[in-house]
SEFIPA-674896 format. One line per 5 residues: their letters; for each residue x, y, z of C-alpha. Coordinates in steps of 0.1 Angstrom, whole numbers, plus 5000, padded with zeros to 4 digits. Layout:
% residues N
a = X Y Z ~ ... .
***
This chain:
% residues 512
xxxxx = 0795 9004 3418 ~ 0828 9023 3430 ~ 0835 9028 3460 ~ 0832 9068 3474 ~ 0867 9068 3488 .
xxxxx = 0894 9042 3488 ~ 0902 9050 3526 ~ 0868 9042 3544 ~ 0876 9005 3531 ~ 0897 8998 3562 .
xxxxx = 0899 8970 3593 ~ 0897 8999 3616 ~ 0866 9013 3599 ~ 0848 8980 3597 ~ 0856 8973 3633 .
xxxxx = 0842 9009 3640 ~ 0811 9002 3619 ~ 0810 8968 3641 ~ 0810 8990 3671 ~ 0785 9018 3664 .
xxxxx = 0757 8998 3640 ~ 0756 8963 3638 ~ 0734 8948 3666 ~ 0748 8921 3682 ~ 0729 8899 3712 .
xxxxx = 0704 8907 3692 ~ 0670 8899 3664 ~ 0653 8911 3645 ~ 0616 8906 3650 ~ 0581 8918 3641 .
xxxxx = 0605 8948 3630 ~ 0627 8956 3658 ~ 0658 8947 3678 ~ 0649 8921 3701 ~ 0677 8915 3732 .
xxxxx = 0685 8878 3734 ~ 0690 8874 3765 ~ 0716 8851 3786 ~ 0704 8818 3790 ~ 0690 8817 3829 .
xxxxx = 0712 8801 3856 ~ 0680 8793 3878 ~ 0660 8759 3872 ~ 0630 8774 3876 ~ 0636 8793 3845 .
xxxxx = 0660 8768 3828 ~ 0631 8751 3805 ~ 0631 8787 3787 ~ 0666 8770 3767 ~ 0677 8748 3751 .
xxxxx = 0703 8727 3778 ~ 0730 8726 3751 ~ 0725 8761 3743 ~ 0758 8782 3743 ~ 0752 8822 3754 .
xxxxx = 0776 8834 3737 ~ 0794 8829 3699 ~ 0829 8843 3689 ~ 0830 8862 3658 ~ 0863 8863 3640 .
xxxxx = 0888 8879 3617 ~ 0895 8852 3591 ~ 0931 8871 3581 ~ 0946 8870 3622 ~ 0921 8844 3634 .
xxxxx = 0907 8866 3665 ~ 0881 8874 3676 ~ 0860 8911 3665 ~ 0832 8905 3683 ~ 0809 8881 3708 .
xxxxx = 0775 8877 3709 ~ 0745 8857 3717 ~ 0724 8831 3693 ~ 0686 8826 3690 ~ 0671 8802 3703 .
xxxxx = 0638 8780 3696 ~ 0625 8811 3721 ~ 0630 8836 3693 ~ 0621 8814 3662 ~ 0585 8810 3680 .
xxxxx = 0579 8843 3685 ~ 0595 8857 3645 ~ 0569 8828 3634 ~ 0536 8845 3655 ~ 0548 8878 3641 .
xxxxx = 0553 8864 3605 ~ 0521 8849 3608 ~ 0507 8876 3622 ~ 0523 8902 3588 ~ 0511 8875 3566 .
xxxxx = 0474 8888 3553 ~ 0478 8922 3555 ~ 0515 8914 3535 ~ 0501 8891 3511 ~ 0474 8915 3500 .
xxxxx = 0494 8944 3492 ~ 0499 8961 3456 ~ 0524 8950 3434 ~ 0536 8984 3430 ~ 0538 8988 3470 .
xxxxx = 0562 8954 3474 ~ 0583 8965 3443 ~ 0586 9001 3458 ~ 0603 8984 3493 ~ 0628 8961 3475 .
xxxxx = 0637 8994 3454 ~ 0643 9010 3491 ~ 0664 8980 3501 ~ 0688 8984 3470 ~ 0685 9028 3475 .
xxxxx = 0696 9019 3512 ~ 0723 8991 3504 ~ 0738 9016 3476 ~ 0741 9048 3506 ~ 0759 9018 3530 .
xxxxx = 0782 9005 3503 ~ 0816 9006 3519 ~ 0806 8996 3555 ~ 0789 8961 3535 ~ 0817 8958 3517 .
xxxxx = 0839 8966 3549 ~ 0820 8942 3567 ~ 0821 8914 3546 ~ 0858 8918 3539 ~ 0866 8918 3577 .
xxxxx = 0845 8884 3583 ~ 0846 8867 3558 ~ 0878 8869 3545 ~ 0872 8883 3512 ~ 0898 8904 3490 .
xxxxx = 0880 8938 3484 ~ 0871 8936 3445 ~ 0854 8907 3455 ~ 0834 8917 3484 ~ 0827 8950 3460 .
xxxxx = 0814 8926 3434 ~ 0788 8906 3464 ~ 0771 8939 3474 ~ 0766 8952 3440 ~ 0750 8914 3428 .
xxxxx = 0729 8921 3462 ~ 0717 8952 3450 ~ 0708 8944 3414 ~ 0687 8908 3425 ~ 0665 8938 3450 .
xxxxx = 0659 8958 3416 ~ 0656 8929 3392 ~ 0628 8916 3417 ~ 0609 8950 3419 ~ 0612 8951 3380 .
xxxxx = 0600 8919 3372 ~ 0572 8917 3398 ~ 0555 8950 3383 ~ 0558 8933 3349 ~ 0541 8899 3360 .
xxxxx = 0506 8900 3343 ~ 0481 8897 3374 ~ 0458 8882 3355 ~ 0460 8862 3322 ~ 0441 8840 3301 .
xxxxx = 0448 8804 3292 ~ 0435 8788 3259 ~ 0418 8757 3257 ~ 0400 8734 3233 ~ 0364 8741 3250 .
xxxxx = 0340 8764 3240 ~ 0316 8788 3257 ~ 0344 8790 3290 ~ 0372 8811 3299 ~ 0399 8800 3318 .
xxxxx = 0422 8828 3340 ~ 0459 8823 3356 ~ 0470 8843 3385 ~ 0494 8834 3415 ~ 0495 8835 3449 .
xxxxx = 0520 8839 3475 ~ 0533 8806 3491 ~ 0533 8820 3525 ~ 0551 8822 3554 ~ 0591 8805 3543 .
xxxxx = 0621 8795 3559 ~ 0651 8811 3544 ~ 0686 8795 3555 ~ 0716 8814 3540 ~ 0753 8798 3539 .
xxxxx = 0785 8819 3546 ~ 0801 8818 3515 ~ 0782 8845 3499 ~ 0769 8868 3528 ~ 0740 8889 3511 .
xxxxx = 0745 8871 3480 ~ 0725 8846 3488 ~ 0701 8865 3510 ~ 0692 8885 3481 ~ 0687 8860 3460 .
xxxxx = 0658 8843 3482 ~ 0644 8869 3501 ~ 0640 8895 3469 ~ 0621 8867 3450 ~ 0600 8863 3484 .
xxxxx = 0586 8896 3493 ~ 0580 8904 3457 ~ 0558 8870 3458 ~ 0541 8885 3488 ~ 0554 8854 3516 .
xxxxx = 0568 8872 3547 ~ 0601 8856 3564 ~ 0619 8843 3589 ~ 0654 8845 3576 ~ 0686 8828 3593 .
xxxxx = 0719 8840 3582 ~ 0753 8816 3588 ~ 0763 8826 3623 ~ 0798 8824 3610 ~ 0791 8856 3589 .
xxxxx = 0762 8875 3610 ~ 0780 8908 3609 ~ 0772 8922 3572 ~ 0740 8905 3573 ~ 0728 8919 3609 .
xxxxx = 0733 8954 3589 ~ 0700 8943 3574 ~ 0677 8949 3600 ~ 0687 8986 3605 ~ 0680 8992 3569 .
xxxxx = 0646 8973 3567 ~ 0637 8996 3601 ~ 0650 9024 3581 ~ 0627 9017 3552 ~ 0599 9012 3571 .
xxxxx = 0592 8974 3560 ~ 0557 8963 3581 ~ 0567 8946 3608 ~ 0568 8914 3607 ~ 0570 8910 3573 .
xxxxx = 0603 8899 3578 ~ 0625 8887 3608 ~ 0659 8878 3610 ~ 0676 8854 3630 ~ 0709 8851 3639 .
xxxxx = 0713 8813 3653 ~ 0731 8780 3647 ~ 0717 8744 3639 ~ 0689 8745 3674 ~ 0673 8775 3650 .
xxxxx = 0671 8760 3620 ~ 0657 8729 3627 ~ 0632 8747 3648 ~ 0622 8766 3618 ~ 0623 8741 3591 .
xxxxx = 0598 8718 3618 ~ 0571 8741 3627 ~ 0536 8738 3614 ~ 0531 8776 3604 ~ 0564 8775 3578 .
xxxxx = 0550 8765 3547 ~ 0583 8770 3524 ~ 0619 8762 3534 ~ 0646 8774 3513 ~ 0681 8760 3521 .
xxxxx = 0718 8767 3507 ~ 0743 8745 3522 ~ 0761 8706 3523 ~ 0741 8676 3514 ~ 0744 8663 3551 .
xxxxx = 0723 8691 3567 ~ 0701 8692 3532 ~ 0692 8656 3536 ~ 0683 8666 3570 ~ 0663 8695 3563 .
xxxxx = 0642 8675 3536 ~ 0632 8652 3559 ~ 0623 8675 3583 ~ 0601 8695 3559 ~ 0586 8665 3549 .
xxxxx = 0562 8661 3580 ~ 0533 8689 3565 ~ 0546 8686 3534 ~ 0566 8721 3530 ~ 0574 8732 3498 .
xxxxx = 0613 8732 3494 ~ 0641 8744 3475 ~ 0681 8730 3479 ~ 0708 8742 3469 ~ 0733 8721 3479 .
xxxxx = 0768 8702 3470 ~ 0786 8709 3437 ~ 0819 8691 3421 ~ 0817 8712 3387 ~ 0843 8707 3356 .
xxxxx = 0860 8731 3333 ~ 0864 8712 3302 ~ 0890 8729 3282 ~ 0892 8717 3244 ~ 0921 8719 3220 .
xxxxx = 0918 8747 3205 ~ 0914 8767 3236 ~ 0936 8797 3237 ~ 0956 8785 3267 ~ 0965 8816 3285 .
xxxxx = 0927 8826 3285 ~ 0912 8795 3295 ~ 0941 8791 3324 ~ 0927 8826 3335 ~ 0892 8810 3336 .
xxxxx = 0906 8782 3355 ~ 0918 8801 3382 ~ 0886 8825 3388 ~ 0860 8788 3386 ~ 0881 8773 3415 .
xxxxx = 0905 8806 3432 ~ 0877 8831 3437 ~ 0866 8833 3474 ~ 0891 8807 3484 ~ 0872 8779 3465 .
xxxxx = 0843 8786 3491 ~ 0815 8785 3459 ~ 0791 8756 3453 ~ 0795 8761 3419 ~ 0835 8763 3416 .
xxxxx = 0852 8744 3387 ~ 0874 8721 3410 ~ 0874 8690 3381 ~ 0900 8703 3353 ~ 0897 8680 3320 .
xxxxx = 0920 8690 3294 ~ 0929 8679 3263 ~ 0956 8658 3263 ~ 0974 8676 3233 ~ 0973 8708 3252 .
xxxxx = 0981 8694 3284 ~ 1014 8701 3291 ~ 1013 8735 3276 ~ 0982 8744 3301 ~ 0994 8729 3330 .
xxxxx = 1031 8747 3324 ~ 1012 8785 3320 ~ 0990 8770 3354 ~ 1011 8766 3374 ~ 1031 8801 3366 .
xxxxx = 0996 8821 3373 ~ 0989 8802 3397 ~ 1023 8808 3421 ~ 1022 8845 3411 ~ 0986 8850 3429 .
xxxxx = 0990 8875 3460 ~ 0976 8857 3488 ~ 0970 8879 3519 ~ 0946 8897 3537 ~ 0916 8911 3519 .
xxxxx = 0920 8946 3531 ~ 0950 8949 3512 ~ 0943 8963 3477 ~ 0968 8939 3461 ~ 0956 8904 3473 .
xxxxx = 0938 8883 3447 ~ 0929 8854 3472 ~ 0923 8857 3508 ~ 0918 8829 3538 ~ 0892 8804 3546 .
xxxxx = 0868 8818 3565 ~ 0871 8793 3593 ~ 0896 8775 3611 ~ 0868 8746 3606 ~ 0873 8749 3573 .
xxxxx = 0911 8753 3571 ~ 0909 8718 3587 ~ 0887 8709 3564 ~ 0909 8717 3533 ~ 0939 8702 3556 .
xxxxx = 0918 8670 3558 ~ 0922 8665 3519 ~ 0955 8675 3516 ~ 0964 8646 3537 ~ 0946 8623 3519 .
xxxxx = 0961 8639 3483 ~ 0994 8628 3501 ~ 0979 8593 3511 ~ 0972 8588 3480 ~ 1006 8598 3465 .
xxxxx = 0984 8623 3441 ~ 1006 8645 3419 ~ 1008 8680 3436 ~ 1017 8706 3406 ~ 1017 8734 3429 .
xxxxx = 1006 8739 3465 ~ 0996 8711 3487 ~ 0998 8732 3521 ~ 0986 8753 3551 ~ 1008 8785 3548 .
xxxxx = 1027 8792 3578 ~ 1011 8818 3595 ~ 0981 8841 3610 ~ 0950 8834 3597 ~ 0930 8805 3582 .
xxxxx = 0956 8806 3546 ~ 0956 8777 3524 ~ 0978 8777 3492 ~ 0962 8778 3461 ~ 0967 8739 3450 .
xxxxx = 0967 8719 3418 ~ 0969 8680 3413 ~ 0975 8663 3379 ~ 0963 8630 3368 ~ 0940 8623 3399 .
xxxxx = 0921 8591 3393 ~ 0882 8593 3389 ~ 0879 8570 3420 ~ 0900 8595 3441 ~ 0882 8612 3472 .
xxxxx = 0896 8646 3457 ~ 0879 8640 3423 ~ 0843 8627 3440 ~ 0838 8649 3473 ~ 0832 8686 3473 .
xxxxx = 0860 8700 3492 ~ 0848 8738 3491 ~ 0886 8744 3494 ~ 0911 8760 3472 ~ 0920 8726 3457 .
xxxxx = 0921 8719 3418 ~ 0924 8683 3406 ~ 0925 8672 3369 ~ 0922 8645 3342 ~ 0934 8644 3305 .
xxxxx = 0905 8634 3273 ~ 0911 8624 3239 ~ 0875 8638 3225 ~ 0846 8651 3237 ~ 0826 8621 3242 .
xxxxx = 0857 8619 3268 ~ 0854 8651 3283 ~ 0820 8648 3288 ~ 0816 8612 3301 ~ 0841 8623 3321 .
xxxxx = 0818 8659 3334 ~ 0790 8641 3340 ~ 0803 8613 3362 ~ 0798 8627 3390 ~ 0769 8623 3420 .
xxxxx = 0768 8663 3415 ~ 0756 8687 3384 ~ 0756 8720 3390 ~ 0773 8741 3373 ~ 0804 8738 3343 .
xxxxx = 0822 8756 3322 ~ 0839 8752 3282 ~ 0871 8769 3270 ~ 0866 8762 3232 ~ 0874 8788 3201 .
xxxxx = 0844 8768 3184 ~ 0811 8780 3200 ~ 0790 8756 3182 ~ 0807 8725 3191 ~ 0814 8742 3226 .
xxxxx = 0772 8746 3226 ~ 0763 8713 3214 ~ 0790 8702 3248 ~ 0767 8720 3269 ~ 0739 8706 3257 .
xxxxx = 0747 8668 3269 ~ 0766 8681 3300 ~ 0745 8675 3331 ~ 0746 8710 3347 ~ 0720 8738 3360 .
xxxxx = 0745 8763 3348 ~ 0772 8764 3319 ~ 0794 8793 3314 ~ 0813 8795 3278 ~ 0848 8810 3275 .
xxxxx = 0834 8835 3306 ~ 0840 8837 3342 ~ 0816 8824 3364 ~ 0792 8854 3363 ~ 0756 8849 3375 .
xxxxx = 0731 8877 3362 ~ 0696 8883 3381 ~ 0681 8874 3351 ~ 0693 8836 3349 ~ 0678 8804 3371 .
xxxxx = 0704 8796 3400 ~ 0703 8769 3423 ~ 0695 8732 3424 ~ 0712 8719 3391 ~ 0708 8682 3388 .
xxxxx = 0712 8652 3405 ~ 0722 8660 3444 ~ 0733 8695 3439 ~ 0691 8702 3450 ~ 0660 8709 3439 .
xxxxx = 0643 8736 3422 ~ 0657 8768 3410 ~ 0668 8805 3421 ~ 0672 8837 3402 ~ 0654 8847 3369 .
xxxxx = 0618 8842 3363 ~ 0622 8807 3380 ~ 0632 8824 3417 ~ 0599 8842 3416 ~ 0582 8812 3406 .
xxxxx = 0592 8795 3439 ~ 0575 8817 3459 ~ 0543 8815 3445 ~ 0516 8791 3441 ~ 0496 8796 3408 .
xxxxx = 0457 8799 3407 ~ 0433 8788 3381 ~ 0397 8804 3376 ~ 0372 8787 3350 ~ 0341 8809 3339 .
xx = 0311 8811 3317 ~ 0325 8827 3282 .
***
């Protein structure tokens, strides 16, 4: 989707859209707007908070590094009362007609398509992202709403199983899971939203939904549009809070799903905790993915490819292509063309129609990606290009890319979600993709090869939830996300599979 006019897509007009419709020290529950209130100076009514709960939270402008916005977080307060009004959605919710649940996730995407430009404003002012990308978020947002009201219309709500016994019948149907936990990461604000809470109301579970505090401003925008929809209350409730929120909604005995996006640290963390009732879960979580690029790869296409798996959004994707293996008779060829794209990318700020890769959207994680470019230099790693934290406003890192980085490096085992490229040479593919899959992560990966076959029978024995083949990292509706193998998490998003997570299937057996 274009957008209307190329002027609305301005820092002044998000800040504007900031000030008049996003509701801040605020959430959403039991479907309205719900004051969060300061936390109480008197002791009488201190045991109302948390003791190390802050009152207010700094929103900020990734490209200057100041501050839009304050506001206030939830606390365990909120998260019991959007759990008693979840609870309280859930039968009438669950019971509903197909057609009715598919006819409110069209209204979602009808509403998201009217507020284009101020999403895409939005997300371009917090999060740091260059427009085209931020454009590309809210129309994947969209189309995961539609795909889910499509393909929970087409689920049969009844069908028959066969069996080897006679004179019985045996019937298949599904039921929501329930009530679920949705935890969102910043990376992808309404991305990722979409791609749990679609699959969820179309199921039939109602929601308690915790965006990234780092990135609440396009996903507040979510509660006006649910309000202006009409969505029963309670059916979903939105929570804008930090850690405190959700461990207090991955602990409670009336969530009976939690799904997760985020680091292995806090995953471990939320698997244990959803261990005590025995919650269903889904994680997605770490990634260290490889683009395996083969010797007959046309290099100027595959170095494109390179670029968009591990440049796009900063290197802020679970999924980005940050392990290079190349074929050492290409090598030098592909690393001399690299390096040339690689310098000429316009790094700036993502309201400017020109930039092709804007900052981190923290100064956490600047020092984060600062972190491993000290220990590239501690480990005297071969910088081709890059290596540093530009000199300016902002939370900017250069685009980086090390050569021959030993398998036992830090830089080629830990995710740095940073834009940081290291790389190995391989003879053959038994190489490339020992190589692939040595890692404790298997997510996603990609193959540059002008021989599909051999490049399919590679993705075949490569340990990955997701391969891409000669194609940017595009993820469709239609295809299982999430989880991979090994630690990247468990189960699946997206496709048939993300609808499958939110429901529980039933089994009837009857006289023939």
């Amino acid at each position: 989707m274009e957008m209307t006019n190329a002027n609305i897509l301005t820092r002044e007009r998000a800040i504007q859209t900031v000030q008049d419709e996003v509701m801040l020290n605020a959430a959403y529950i039991d479907g309205e707007w719900m004051t969060i209130e300061a936390p109480a100076t008197d002791i009488a009514d201190a045991d109302s908070y948390d003791s190390n709960h802050d009152s207010s939270y700094d929103l900020y402008d990734s490209n200057s590094g100041t501050i839009i916005a304050t506001t206030r977080l939830c606390t365990k307060v909120q998260v019991e009362m959007a759990v008693n009004a979840a609870a309280a959605a859930y039968p009438s919710w669950s019971q509903t007609t197909v057609s009715t649940r598919a006819s409110y996730l069209n209204a979602i995407a009808e509403k998201m398509e009217q507020q284009f430009d101020k999403l895409v404003g939005l997300s371009v002012l917090n999060n740091g992202k260059p427009i085209e990308e931020a454009k590309i978020d809210v129309s994947d947002a969209i189309a995961c709403y539609r795909y889910y009201a499509n393909l929970i219309t087409e689920q049969a709500t009844w069908s028959e199983v066969s069996t080897s016994e006679s004179g019985i019948r045996l019937l298949k149907t599904y039921a929501p899971v329930g009530i679920c936990a949705l935890i969102v990461p910043w990376n992808f604000p309404m991305v990722t939203t979409a791609w749990k809470l679609a699959p969820a109301l179309a199921a039939g579970c109602t929601v308690l939904l915790k965006p990234s505090e780092v990135t609440l401003l396009p996903e507040l925008m979510l509660g006006n549009i649910l309000s202006a929809i009409k969505l029963p209350k309670g059916v979903v409730n939105i929570l804008p809070g930090a850690a405190e929120v959700g461990a207090a909604m991955t602990c409670h005995p009336l969530i009976d799903k939690i799904s997760f996006t985020g680091s292995n640290t806090v995953g471990e963390k939320v698997m244990s905790q959803a261990a005590k009732g025995i919650k269903d879960i889904s994680l997605e979580l770490g990634g260290k993915s490889a683009i395996v690029v083969c010797a007959d790869a046309d290099i100027d296409h595959a170095c494109d490819l390179i670029i968009g798996g591990i440049f796009t959004n900063a290197g802020q994707i679970c999924s980005a292509t940050s392990r290079l293996l190349v074929h050492e008779s290409i090598a030098q060829s592909l690393f001399d063309t690299l390096k040339v794209k690689t310098e000429s990318l316009q790094i700036g700020d993502g309201f400017d129609t020109d930039t092709q890769m804007g900052p981190l959207v923290s100064e956490q994680q600047l020092n984060q990606v600062k972190k491993y470019f000290d220990l590239a230099a501690a480990e005297n790693l071969t910088c081709l290009t890059g290596g540093e934290i530009l000199n300016r406003q902002g939370y900017f890192a250069m685009p980086t890319i090390y050569t021959n980085v030993l398998v036992t490096s830090q830089l080629w085992t830990e995710e740095v979600f940073g834009p940081i490229l290291v790389s190995q040479t391989f003879t053959d593919h038994a190489e490339a993709i020992a190589l692939a899959n040595d890692s404790q992560f298997a997510l996603a990966a990609s193959i540059v090869s002008a021989d599909e076959t051999a490049a399919v029978e590679m993705a075949l024995q490569i340990q990955a939830g997701h391969i891409w083949i000669n194609e940017q990292q595009i993820v469709l509706p239609e295809s299982g996300w999430l989880g991979g193998f090994k630690q990247s998490g468990i189960g699946r998003e997206l496709g048939v599979d993300g609808l499958s997570a939110y429901q529980k299937s039933k089994h009837v057996l009857l006289s023939h």
